[in-house]
Residue frames as qw, qx, qy, qz and C-alpha x, y, z in Angstrom:
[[0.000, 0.890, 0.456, 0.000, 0.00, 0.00, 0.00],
 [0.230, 0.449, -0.061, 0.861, 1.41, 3.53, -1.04],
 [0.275, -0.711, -0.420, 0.492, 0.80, 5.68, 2.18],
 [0.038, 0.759, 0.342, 0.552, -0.21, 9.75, 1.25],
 [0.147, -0.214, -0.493, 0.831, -0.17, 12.58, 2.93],
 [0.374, 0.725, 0.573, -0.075, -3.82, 14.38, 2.52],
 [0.114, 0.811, -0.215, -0.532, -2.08, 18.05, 1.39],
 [0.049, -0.249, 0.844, 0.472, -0.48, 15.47, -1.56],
 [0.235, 0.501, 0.833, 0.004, -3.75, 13.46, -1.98],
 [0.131, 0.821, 0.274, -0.484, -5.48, 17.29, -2.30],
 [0.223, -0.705, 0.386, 0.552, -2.76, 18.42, -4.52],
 [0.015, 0.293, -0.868, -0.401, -2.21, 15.82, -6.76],
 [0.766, 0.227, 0.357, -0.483, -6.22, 14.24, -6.98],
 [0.803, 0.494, -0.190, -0.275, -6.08, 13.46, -10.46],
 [0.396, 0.529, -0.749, 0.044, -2.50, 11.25, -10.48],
 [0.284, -0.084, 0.851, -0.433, -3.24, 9.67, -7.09],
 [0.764, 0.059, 0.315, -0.559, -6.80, 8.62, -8.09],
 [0.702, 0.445, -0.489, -0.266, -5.08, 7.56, -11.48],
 [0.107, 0.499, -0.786, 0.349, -2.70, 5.38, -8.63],
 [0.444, -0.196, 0.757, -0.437, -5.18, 3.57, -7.08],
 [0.771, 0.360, -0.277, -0.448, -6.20, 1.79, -9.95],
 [0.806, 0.346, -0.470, 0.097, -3.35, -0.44, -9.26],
 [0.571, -0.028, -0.644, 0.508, -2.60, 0.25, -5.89],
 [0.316, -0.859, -0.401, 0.032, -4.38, 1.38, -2.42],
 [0.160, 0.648, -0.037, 0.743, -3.72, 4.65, -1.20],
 [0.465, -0.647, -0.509, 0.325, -3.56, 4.99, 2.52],
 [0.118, 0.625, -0.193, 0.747, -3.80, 9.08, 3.33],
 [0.558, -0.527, -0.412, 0.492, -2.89, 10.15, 6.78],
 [0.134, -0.869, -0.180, -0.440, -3.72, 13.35, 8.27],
 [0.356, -0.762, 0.480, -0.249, -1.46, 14.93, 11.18],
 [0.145, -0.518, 0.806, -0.247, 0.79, 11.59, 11.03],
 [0.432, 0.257, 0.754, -0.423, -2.59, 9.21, 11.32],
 [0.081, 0.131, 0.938, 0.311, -3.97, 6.87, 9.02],
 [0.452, 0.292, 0.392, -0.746, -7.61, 8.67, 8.45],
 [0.780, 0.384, 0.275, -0.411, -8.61, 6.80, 5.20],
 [0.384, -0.234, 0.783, 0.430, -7.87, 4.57, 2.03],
 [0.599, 0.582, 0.004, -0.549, -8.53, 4.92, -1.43],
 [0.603, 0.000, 0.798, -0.004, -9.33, 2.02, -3.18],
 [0.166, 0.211, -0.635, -0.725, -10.06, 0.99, -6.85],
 [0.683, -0.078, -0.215, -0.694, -13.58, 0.17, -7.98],
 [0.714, 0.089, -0.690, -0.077, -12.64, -3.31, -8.35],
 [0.300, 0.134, -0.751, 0.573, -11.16, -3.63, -5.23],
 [0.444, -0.002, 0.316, -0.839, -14.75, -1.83, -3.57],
 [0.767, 0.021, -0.326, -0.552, -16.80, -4.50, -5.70],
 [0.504, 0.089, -0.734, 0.447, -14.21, -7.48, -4.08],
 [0.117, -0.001, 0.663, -0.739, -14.84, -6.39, -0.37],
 [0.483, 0.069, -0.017, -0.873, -18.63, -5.82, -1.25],
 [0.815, -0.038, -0.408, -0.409, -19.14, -9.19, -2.43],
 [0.306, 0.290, -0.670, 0.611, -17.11, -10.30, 0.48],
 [0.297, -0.167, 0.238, -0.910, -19.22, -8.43, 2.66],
 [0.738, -0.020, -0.014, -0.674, -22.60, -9.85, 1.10],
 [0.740, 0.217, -0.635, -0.048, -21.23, -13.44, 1.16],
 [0.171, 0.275, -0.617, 0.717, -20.68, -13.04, 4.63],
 [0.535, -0.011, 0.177, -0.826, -24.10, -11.98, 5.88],
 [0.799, 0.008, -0.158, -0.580, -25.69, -14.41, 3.91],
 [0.521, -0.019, -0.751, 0.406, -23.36, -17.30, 5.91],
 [0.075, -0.005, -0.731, 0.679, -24.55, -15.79, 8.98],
 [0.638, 0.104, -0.218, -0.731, -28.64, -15.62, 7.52],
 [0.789, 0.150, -0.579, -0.140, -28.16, -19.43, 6.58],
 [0.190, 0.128, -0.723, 0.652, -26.81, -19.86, 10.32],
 [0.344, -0.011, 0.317, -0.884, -29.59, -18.35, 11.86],
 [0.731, -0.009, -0.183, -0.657, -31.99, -19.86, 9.98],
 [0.455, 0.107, -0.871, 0.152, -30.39, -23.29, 10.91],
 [0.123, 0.051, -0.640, 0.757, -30.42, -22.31, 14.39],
 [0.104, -0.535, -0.804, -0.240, -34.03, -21.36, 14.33],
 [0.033, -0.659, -0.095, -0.745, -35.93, -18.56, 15.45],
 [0.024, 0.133, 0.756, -0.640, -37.54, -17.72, 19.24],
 [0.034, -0.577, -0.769, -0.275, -40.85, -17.99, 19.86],
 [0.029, -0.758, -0.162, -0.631, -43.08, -15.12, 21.56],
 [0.653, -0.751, -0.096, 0.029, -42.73, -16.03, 24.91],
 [0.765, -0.282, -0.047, 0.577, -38.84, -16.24, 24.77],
 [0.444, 0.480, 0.115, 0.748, -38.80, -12.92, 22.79],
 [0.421, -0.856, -0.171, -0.248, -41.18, -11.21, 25.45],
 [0.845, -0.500, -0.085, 0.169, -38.75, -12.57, 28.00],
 [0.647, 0.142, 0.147, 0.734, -35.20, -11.62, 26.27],
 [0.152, 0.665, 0.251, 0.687, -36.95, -8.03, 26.03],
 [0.466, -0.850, -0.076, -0.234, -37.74, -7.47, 29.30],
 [0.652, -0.538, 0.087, 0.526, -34.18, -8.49, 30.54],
 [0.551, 0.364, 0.107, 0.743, -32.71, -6.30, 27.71],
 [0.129, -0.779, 0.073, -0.609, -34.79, -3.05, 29.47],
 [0.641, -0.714, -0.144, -0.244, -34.04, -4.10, 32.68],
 [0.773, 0.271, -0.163, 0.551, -30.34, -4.53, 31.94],
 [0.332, -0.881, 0.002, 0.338, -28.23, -2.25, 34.07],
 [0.509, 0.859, -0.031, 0.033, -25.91, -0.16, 32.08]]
């Protein structure tokens, strides 16, 4: 990963953006890592990542089954009666 400052990232927009086509961009702000610019591809990757994820943990769930009403009643009332 190429690491940025943002006053270079600001400066230079158009080359850097042209840069992350082929390679992230971490910019840091005062020293500190405040974001990364990524290529489309790379955003569509994570994304389907992402949604491939969820739906493993959907397909869990549903395995697992649901609660009925009485245990949901029950689970609610200790969630408001939780102490903070």
């Amino acid at each position: 990963m190429l690491v940025k400052a943002a006053t270079e990232v600001k400066n230079h927009f158009g080359q850097i953006l042209e840069e992350s086509i082929t390679d992230r961009i971490g910019i840091n702000k005062n020293n500190r890592r405040v974001a990364v610019l990524i290529s489309d591809a790379d955003y569509r990757r994570m994304e389907a990542c992402e949604d491939f994820y969820w739906a493993q943990k959907a397909i869990e769930a549903e395995t697992e089954g649901y609660l009925g009403t009485d245990e949901t009643t029950a689970w609610i009332e200790r969630m408001k009666n939780a102490k903070a």
